[in-house]
C-alpha positions in Angstrom: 0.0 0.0 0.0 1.5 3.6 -1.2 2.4 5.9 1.7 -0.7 8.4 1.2 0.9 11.4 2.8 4.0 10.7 0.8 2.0 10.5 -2.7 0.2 13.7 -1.7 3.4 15.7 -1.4 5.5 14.8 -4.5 1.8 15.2 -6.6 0.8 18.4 -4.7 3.8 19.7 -3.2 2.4 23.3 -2.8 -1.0 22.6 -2.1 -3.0 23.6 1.5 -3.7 20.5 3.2 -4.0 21.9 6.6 -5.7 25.2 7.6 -6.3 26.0 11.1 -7.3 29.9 11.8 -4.5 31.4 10.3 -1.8 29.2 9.8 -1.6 27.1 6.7 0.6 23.8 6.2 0.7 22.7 2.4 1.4 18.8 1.7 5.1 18.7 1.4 5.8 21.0 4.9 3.4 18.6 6.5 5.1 15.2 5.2 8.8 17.1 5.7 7.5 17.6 9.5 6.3 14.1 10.1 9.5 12.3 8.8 11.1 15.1 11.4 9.1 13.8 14.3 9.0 10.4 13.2 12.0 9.9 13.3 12.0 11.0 17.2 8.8 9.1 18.0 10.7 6.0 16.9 13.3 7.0 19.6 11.0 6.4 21.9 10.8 2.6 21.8 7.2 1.5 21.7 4.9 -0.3 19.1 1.8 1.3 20.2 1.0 4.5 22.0 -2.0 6.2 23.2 -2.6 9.7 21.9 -4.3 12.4 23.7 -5.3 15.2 21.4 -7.7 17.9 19.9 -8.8 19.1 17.0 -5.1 21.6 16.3 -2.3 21.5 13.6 0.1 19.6 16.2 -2.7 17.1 16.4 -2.4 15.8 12.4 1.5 16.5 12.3 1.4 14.0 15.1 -1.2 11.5 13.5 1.0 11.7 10.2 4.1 11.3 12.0 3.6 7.9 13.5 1.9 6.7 10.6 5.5 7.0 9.4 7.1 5.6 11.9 4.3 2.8 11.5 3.7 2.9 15.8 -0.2 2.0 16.4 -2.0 4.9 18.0 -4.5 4.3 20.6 -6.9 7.1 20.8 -8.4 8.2 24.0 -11.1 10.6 24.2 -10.6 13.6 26.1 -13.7 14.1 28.0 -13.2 10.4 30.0 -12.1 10.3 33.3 -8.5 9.6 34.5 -9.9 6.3 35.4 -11.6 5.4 32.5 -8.7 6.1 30.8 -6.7 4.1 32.7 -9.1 1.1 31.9 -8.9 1.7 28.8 -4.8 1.4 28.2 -4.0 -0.7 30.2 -6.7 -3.2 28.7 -4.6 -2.8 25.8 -1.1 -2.9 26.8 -0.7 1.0 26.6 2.4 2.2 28.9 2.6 5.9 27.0 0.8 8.8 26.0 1.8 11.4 23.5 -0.3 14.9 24.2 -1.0 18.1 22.6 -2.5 19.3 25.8 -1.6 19.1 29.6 -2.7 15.6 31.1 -1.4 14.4 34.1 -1.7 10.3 34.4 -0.2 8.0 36.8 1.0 5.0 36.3 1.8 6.0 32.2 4.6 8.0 30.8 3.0 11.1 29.5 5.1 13.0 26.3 4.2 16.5 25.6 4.1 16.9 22.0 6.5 20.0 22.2 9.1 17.6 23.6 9.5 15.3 20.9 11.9 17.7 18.6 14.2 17.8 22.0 14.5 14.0 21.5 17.5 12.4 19.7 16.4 11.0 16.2 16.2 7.4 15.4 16.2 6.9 11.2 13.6 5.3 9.8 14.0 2.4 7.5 12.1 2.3 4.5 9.8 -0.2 3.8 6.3 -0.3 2.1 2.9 -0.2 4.3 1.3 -3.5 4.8 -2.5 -2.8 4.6 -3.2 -5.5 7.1 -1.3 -3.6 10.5 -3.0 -1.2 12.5 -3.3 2.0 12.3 -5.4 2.8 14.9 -6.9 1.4 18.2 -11.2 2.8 19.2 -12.8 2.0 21.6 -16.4 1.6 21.2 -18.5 4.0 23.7 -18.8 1.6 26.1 -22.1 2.9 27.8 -22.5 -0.6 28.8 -20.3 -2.6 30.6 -16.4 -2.6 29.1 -15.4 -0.8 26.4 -14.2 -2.8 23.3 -10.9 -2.0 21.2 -11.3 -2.2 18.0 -8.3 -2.7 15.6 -8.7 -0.2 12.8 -5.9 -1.2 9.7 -4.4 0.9 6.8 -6.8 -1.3 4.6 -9.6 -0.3 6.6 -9.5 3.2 6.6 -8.4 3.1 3.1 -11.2 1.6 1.6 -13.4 3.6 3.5 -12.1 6.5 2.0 -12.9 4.9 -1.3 -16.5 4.0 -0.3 -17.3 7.6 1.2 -15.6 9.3 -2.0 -17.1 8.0 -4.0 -20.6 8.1 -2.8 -19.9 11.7 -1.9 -18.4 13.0 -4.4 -15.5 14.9 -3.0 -11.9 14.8 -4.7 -8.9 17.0 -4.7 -10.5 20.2 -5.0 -12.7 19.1 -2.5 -12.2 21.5 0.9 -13.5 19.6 4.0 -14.7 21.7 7.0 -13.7 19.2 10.2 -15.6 19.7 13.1 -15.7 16.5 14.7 -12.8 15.8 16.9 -10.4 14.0 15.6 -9.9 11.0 18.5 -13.5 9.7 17.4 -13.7 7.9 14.0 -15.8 11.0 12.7 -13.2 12.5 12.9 -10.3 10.8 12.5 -12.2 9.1 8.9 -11.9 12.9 7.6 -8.0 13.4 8.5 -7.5 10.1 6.5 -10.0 10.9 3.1 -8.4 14.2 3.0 -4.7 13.0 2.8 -6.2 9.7 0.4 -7.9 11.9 -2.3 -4.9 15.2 -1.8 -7.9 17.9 -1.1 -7.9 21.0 1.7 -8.9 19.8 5.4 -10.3 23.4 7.3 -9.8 22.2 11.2 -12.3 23.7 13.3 -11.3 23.0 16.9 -14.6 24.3 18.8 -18.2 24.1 17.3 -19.3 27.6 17.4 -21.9 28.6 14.6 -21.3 32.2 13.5 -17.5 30.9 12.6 -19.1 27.8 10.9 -20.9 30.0 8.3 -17.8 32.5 8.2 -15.7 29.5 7.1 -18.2 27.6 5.0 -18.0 31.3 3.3 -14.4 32.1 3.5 -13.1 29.0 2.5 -15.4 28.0 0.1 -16.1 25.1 1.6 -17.2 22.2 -0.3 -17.9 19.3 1.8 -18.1 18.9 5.7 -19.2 16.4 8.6 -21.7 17.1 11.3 -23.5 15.2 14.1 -27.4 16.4 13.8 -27.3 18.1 16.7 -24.8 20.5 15.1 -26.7 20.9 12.0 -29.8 21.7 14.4 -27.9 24.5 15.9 -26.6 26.0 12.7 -30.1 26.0 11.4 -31.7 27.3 13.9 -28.6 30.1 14.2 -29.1 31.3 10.5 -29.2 29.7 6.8 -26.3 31.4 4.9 -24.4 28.4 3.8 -22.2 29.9 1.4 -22.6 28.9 -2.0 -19.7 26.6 -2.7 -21.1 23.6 -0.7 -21.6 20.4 -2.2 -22.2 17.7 0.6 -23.3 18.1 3.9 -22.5 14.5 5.7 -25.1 13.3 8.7 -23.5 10.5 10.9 -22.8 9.7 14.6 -26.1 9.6 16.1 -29.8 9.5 14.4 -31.2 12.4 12.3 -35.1 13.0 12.7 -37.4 13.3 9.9 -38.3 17.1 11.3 -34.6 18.2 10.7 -33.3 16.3 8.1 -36.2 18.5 6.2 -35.7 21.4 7.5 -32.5 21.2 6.0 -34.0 19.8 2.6 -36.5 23.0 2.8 -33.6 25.6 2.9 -31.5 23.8 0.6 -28.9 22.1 2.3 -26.9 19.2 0.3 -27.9 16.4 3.2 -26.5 13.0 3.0 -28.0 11.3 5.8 -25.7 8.1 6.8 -24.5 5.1 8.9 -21.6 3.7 10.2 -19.4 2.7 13.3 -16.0 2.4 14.9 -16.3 -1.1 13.8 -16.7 -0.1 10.3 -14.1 2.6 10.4 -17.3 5.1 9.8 -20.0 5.0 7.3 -20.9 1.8 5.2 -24.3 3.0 4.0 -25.7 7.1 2.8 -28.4 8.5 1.4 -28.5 11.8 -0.7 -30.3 14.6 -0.5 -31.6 14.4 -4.5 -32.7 10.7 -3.4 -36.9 11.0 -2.5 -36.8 8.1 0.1 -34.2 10.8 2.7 -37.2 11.6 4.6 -38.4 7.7 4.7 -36.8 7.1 7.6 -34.0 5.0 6.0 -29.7 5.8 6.5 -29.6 4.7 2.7 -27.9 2.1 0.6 -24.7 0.0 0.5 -21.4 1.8 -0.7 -20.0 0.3 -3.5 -17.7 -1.6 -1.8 -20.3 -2.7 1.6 -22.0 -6.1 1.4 -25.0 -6.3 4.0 -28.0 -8.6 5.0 -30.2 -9.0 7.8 -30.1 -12.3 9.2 -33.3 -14.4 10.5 -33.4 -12.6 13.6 -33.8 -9.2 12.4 -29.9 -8.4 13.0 -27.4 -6.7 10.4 -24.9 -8.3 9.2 -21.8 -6.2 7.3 -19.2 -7.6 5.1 -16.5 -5.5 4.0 -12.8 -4.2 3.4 -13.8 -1.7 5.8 -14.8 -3.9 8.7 -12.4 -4.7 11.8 -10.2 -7.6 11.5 -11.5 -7.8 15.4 -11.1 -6.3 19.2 -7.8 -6.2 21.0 -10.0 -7.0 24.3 -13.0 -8.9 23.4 -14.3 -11.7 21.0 -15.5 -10.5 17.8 -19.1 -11.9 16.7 -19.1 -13.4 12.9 -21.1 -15.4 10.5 -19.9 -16.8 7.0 -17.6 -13.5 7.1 -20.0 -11.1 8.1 -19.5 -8.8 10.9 -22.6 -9.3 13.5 -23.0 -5.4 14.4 -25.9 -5.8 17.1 -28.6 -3.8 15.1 -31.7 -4.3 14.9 -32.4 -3.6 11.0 -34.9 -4.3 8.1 -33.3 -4.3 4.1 -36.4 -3.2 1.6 -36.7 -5.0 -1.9 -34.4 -2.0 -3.5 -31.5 -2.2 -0.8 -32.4 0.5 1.4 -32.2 0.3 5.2 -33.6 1.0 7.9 -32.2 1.1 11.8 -34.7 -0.4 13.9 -32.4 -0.1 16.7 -29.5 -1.7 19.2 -30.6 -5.3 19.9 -29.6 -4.4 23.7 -32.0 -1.8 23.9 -35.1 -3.8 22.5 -37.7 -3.7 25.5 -40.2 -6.9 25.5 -43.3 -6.2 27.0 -45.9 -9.0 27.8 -44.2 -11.3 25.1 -44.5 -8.0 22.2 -40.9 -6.9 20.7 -40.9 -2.3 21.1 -38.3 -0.5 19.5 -37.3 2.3 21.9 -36.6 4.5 18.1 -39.7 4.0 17.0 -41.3 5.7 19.9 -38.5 8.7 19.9 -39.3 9.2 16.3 -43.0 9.8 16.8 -41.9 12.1 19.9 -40.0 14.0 17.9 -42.9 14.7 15.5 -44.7 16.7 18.6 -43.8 20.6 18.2 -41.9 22.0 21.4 -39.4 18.8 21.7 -36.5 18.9 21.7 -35.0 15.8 22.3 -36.3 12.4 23.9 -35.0 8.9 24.6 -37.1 5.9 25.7 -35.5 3.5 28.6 -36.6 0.1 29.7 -37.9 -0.6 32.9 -38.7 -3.4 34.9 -42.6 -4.4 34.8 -44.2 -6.6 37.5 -46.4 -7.0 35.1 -45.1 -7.1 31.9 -41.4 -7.7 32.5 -39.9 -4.6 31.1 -42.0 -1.6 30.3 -40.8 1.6 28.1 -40.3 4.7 29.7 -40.1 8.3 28.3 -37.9 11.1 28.8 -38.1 14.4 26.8 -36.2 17.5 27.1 -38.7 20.3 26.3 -41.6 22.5 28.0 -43.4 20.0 30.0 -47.0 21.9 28.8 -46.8 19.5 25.6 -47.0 16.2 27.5 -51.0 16.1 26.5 -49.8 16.9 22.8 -47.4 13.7 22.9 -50.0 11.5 24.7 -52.4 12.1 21.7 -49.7 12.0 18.7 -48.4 8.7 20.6 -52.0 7.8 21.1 -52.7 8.2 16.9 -49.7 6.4 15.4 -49.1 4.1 18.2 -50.3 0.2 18.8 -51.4 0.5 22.6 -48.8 -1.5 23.8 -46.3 0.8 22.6 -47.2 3.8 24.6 -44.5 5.0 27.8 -45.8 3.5 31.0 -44.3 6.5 32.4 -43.4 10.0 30.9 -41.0 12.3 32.9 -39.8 15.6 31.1 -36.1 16.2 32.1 -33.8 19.1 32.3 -31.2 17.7 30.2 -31.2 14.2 27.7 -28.0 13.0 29.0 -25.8 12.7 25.6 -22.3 10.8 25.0 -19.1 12.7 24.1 -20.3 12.0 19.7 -23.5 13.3 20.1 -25.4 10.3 20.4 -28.6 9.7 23.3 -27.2 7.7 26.4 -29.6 5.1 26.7 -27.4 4.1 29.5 -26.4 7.1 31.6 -30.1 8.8 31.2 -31.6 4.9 32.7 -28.7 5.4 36.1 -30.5 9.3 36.5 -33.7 7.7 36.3 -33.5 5.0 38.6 -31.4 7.3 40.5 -34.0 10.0 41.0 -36.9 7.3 41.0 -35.3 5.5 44.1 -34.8 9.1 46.0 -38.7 9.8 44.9 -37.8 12.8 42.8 -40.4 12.7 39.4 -37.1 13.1 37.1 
């Protein structure tokens, strides 16, 4: 496999690959400085390494530069806790930790990212990249129980890059406005496509929406990557989009039907999507010119995705993309399909639908509810903002749903009779309790998990919600 940041520079020496405020890096200055801190990184004696960054220029010279020195990175996200973090390397062998920011760890050697030019150089042999080593170590969110590591290779990412491009539509005169940070696959997916296909990456290192639409003006941006929450907050903040862009890509959490055409109704290129760590991002999209977006379906198969739905209603995923397996855990497969623990239904033309996690199914009195399908009729009801639906135990029953929605807690009547209409009985909430706050993980994604501890919390101490 070619050395992509390599290629990039001797075909596009002088061409912005990097722009962060006001400093620009073009191709060749950003390969010239990872063979410089490669070759110190090397120095330092380790295989793999855990990386502890943010969205910043020192952040992808860093990526770049032990790509080149071919030493896995293990990234950790920077909103755990010292002890989750902990957990997590030492669950996979992790003894140091290269950062871009202050971090104090026990028990792990910590590197500030300044220090490595003070380090002697080691010179790096040459030798070609072998698409099957890692790249890169994930961890899934883990709102469950442990957190799994999932082995993310060159030939993964690569022909995700391939899959998304093509669907897309982005190439080298493509400029990508990246939001998302960079130490979740979001994010991480975009510092990779953008080296692959030799096009301008605009780093954005905090979401704030009047310097979104500067830069989607400024820069003439072309393409760029949100979680829907964002794109909620950009529409509701204004609707100057510029007029260069091309592709506007949904991912990370679900998208409901209310925003997805909002966005449609001021003109927004949408591409609603689905993916995960296992899958080193999307494997399926739908455009915004495509008239089933508002259907309710993340889209079809990239060109290069193989998927079915097995017996029990589960998706199965066969790909270049897909993880070779987890550092920590037993990986789930069938005849070479990745089992991906979602609930999912595949129409006669390819298109699917998310029904939802497996885990989260609730089974009341024998009948199978999807906790989705009752959030997506929530979200219909005007004044919501968000919901999620957790499972409860039912003397009864045996589990029971339970509703929790962030909004003014005058339109509970106005839910009751929308759920009421487009509901079978024995879907409705046993229980609805409007909230403060829908408890959210660090990509933007519902915590069935953490919002099910404040409940039972709060329900044990008598408190309503």
């Amino acid at each position: 496999m070619e050395n992509w940041l390599k290629t990039a520079s001797e075909a596009a020496p002088e061409k912005t690959a990097v722009k962060f405020n006001s400093e620009t890096i073009t191709y060749e200055a950003l390969y010239r400085e990872a063979q410089t801190l490669a070759d110190r990184i090397k120095s330092l004696g380790e295989d793999r390494i855990g990386v502890f960054i943010y969205n910043s220029p020192e952040s992808l010279k860093l990526i770049h530069a032990m790509m080149q020195a071919r030493v896995e990175m293990v990234f950790i996200n920077t909103r755990l806790t010292p002890h989750e973090i902990r957990q997590q390397l030492n669950d996979v062998g992790v003894k140091m930790i290269i950062a871009t920011k202050p971090l104090e760890m026990k028990g792990f050697e910590v590197v500030r990212f300044e220090t490595l030019y003070d380090l002697a150089p080691v010179p790096l042999e040459e030798r070609p990249i072998n698409g099957d080593d890692i790249l890169s170590i994930m961890f899934t969110s883990g709102t469950t129980g442990r957190a799994k590591a999932v082995k993310q290779t060159y030939s993964n990412h690569y022909a995700s890059a391939k899959g998304c491009e093509k669907r897309f539509g982005y190439g080298a005169d493509s400029v990508w406005l990246q939001v998302n940070p960079i130490f979740h696959i979001s994010g991480l997916s975009i510092v990779l496509r953008c080296v692959i296909a030799q096009c301008t990456n605009i780093l954005v290192d905090k979401f704030d929406e009047e310097k979104i639409f500067k830069l989607l003006k400024d820069e003439k941006v072309t393409h760029t990557s949100l979680v829907p929450v964002m794109l909620q907050r950009l529409l509701k903040a204004g609707s100057d989009f510029g007029e260069n862009l091309e592709g506007i890509l949904l991912g990370g959490a679900g998208v409901t039907k209310k925003v997805l055409k909002e966005a449609l109704d001021n003109g927004l290129p949408v591409y609603n999507s689905f993916g995960m760590t296992e899958t080193c991002s999307q494997i399926v999209s739908i455009p915004y010119t495509d008239g089933k977006i508002l259907d309710g379906t993340v889209g079809k198969a990239l060109h290069n995705v193989e998927l079915k739905v097995d017996a029990g209603g589960e998706l199965l995923v066969r790909a270049e993309n897909v993880t070779p397996g987890y550092l920590n855990a037993d990986m789930e497969t069938v005849d070479g399909y990745f089992r991906t623990g979602d609930l999912a239904r595949l129409d006669e033309e390819g298109y699917l639908y998310i029904l939802d996690r497996r885990k989260d199914l609730i089974i009341s009195g024998g009948e199978n509810i999807y906790p989705k399908e009752i959030e997506d009729r929530v979200h219909e009801v005007d004044g919501v903002e968000t919901c999620v639906v957790i499972k409860a135990q039912d003397v009864q029953w045996g589990e029971t749903p339970v509703l929790l929605v962030q909004g003014d807690a005058g339109i509970k009547e106005d839910i009751l009779k929308h759920l009421t209409e487009t509901l079978a009985r024995y879907k409705m909430p046993s229980e609805i309790h409007f909230v403060d706050e829908v408890i959210m993980t660090s990509t933007g994604k519902v915590s069935r998990q953490k919002n099910y501890e404040k409940y039972i919390k709060n329900h044990q101490s008598g408190r309503p919600d």
